[in-house]
C-alpha positions in Angstrom: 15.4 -2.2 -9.0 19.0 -1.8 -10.5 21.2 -3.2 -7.8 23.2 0.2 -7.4 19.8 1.9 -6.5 21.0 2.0 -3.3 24.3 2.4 -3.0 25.5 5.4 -1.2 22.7 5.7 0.9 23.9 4.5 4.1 21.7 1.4 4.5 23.2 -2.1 5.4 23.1 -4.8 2.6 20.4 -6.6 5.1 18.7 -3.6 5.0 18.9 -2.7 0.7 18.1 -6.5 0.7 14.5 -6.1 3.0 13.7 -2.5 1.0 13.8 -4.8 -2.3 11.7 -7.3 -1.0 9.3 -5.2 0.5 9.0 -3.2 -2.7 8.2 -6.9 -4.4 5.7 -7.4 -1.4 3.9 -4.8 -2.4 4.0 -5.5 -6.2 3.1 -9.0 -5.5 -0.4 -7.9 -3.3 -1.1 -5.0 -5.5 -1.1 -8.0 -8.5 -2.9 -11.1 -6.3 -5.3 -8.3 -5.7 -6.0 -7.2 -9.4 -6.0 -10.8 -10.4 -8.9 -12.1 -8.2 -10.8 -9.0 -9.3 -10.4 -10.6 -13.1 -9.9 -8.4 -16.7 -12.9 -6.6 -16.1 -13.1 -6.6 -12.0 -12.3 -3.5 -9.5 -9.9 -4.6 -7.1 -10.3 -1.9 -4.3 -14.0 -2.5 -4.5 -14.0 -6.0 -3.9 -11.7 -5.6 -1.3 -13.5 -2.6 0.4 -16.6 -5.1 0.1 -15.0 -6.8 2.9 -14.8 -3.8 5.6 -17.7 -2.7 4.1 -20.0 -5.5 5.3 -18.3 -6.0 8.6 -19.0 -1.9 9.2 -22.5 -3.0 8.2 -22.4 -5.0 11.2 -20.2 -3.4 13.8 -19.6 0.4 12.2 -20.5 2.2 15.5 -17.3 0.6 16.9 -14.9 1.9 14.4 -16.9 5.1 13.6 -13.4 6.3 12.0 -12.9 3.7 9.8 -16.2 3.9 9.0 -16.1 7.5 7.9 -13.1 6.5 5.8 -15.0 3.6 4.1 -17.9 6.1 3.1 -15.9 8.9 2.3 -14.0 6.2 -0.6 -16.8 5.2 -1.7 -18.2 8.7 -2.5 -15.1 10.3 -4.1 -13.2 9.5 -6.9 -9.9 8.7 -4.8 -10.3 5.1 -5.3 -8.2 2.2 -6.8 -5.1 4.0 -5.9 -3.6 1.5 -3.6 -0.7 0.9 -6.0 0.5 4.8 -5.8 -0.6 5.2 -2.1 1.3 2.1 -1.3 4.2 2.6 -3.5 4.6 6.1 -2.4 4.4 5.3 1.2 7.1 2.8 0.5 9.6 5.0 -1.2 9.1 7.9 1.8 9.6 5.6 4.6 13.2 4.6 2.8 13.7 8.3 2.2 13.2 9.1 5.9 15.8 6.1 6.7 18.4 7.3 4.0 17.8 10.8 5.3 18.8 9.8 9.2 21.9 7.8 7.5 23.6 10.3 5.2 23.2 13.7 8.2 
């Protein structure tokens, strides 16, 4: 992120400062994650492994999140935690920067 990326938008240096290092956060999980899945692994599957056996056990108390892990699995919406995230990211900053500049 270009250190001017921010300027202008009303946010405190503290607060530039914590957008950049949640934006590396979420670079840095995104790659621990594709690591550990290896060159020819699928991170979001491993990783919905996880839920995925605890729903096994316990899905009819989390009959939502449930539903969410099934519905993943059957579409073609998956391995797009780096977007999702990212996106989420940069629209939570907008919001801010919106409430800043009015």
């Amino acid at each position: 992120m270009k250190s001017q990326a921010l300027d202008g938008t009303g946010l405190s240096g503290a607060e530039r400062m914590d957008a950049a290092v949640l934006l590396v956060g979420h670079v840095r999980g995104i790659t621990q994650h594709a690591r550990a899945a290896g060159p020819a692994g699928n991170p979001e599957a491993q990783l919905g492994a996880i839920p995925g056996d605890l729903m096994q056990a316990h899905g009819e108390r989390f009959p939502a999140l449930a539903a969410a892990l099934a519905s993943a699995a059957q579409s073609d919406a998956q391995d797009q935690a780096w977007d999702f995230g990212l996106q989420r990211i940069l629209d939570g900053l907008a919001a801010l920067i919106n409430q800043r500049v009015r």
